[in-house]
N, C-alpha and C positions, 0 to 999 in steps of 0.2 A: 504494500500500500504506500503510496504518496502520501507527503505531510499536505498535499491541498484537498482532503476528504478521500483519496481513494481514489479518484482521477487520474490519469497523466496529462502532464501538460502539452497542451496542443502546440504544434509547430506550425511557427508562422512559413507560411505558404508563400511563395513569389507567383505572381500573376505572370502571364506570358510574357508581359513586357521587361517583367523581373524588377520594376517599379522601387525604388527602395525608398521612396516616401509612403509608398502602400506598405511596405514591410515595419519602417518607421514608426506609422501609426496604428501597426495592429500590435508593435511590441511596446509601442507608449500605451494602449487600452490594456494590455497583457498587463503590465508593471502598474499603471494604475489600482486595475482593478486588486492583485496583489498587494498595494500598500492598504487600500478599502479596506480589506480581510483583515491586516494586521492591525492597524489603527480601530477597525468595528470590536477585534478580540480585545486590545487593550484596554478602549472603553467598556468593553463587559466587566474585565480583568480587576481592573485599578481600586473600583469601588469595593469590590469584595477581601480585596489583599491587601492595602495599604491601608486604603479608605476604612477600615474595617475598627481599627482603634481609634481612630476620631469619632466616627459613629457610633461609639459605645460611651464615649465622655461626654457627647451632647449627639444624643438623638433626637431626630426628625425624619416622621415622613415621608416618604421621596417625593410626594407632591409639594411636601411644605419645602423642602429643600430644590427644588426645581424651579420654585418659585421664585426662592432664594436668589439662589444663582444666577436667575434672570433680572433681579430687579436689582443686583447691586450692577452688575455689568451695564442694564441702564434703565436706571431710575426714574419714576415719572411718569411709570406707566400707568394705564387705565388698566382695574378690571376685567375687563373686555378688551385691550389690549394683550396682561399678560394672557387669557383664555385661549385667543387666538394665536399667539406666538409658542405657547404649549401642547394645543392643540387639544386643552378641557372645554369638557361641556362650564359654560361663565359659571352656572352655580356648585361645580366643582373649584372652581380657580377660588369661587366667595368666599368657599371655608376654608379653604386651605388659608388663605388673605385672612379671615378672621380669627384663624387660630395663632397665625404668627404676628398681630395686631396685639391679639391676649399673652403671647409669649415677651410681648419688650420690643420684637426684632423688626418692625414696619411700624409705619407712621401714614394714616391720610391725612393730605393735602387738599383743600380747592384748588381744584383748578382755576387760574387769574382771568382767563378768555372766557370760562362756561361754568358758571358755581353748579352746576348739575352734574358735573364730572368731579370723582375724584382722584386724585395723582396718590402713586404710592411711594415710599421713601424707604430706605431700609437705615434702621439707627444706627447709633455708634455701637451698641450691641451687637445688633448685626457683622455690623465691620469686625469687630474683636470676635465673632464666633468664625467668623470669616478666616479670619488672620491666623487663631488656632489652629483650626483641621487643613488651614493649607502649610502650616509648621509643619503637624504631625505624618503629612504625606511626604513633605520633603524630606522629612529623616528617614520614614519606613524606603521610601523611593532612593534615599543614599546607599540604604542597607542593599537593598537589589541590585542597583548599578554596581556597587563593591564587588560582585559574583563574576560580573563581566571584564573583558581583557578593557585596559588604557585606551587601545585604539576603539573600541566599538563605545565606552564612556565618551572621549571627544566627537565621534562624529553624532551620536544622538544633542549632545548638548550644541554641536554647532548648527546642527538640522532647526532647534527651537526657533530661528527668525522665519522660516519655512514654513512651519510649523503653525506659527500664529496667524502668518498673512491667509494662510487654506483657508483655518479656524475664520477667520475676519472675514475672509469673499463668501463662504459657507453661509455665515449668520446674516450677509447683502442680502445674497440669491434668497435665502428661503423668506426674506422678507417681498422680495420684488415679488 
C-alpha cells in the first residue's frame, strides 16, 4: 500500500505534442493537491495533539471557540455576519455569542451607522485566553519539531510567510 490511501500515484502523461506546460500543470494540481492532504491532516492533527492541553486548562466548545477565532482575527462583526462566515444556522452563532458574552470573553457594540445592528468585540480576556493556548501550542509544537532533522525545522519555519499569504487569499476567496 501507498502512504496516499492505497492508491498509486498516477503518472503524468505527455500529450502528443509532449507539451510541458500541460505536464507542468498536471504536476502543479499533483503537488497541490498533495500539500491539500497534508495541510487538511495537520489541521485535523494539531487540535487533538498539541491543542489538547490548552483545551483542558480552558475549555470551550468548538463552536464557542470558532467563534472565537473569528472575531479576534476580525472584530466587529454582526451576528449574522459571524453565522455566515461559519457557516451556522444565526441562532446557533446567538448562543454560542451568548455564552461567550456570559463567559467575560465578547462585548456588544452599536453599531455607529444602524443602532439595530450589533458589533461584536472580543475583550482583553479574550486576548489573554488567546495569548495562553497559542503559548501552550508553541511549546507542545517545539516538543515535535525537536523529533525532526535541523534541515526539515528551517524549511517549515521558513515556509511560514507562505504559509500565511495561502491562509490570507483563502479567508479573501471564501468571503468573495
Amino acid at each position: 500500500m501507498s502512504a496516499n490511501g492505497g492508491q498509486g500515484k498516477e503518472p503524468v502523461v505527455a500529450t502528443e505534442r509532449g507539451s510541458a506546460a500541460v505536464e507542468a500543470a498536471a504536476g502543479g494540481h499533483a503537488a497541490a493537491r498533495d500539500l491539500a492532504v497534508v495541510l487538511h491532516d495537520l489541521g485535523w492533527l494539531l487540535p487533538r495533539t498539541i491543542g489538547l492541553a490548552a483545551a483542558r486548562q480552558e475549555p470551550l466548545p468548538a463552536s464557542e471557540l470558532e467563534v472565537m477565532r473569528l472575531l479576534v482575527r476580525r472584530p466587529g462583526l454582526s451576528v449574522n455576519d459571524v453565522a455566515r462566515e461559519l457557516g451556522l444556522q444565526p441562532s446557533n452563532a446567538s448562543t454560542a455569542i451568548r455564552l461567550l458574552i456570559a463567559r467575560g470573553t465578547l462585548e456588544r457594540r452599536q453599531d455607529n451607522a444602524d443602532a439595530r445592528v450589533a458589533r461584536l468585540f472580543p475583550t482583553a480576556a479574550a486576548y489573554a485566553a488567546r495569548d495562553r493556548r497559542e503559548r501552550s501550542w508553541g511549546e507542545q509544537l517545539a516538543d515535535a519539531l525537536g523529533g525532526l532533522p535541523a534541515a526539515d525545522r528551517a524549511r517549515l519555519t521558513a515556509a511560514m510567510p507562505a504559509l500565511r499569504r495561502l491562509a490570507a487569499r483563502l479567508a479573501d476567496d471564501s468571503r468573495a
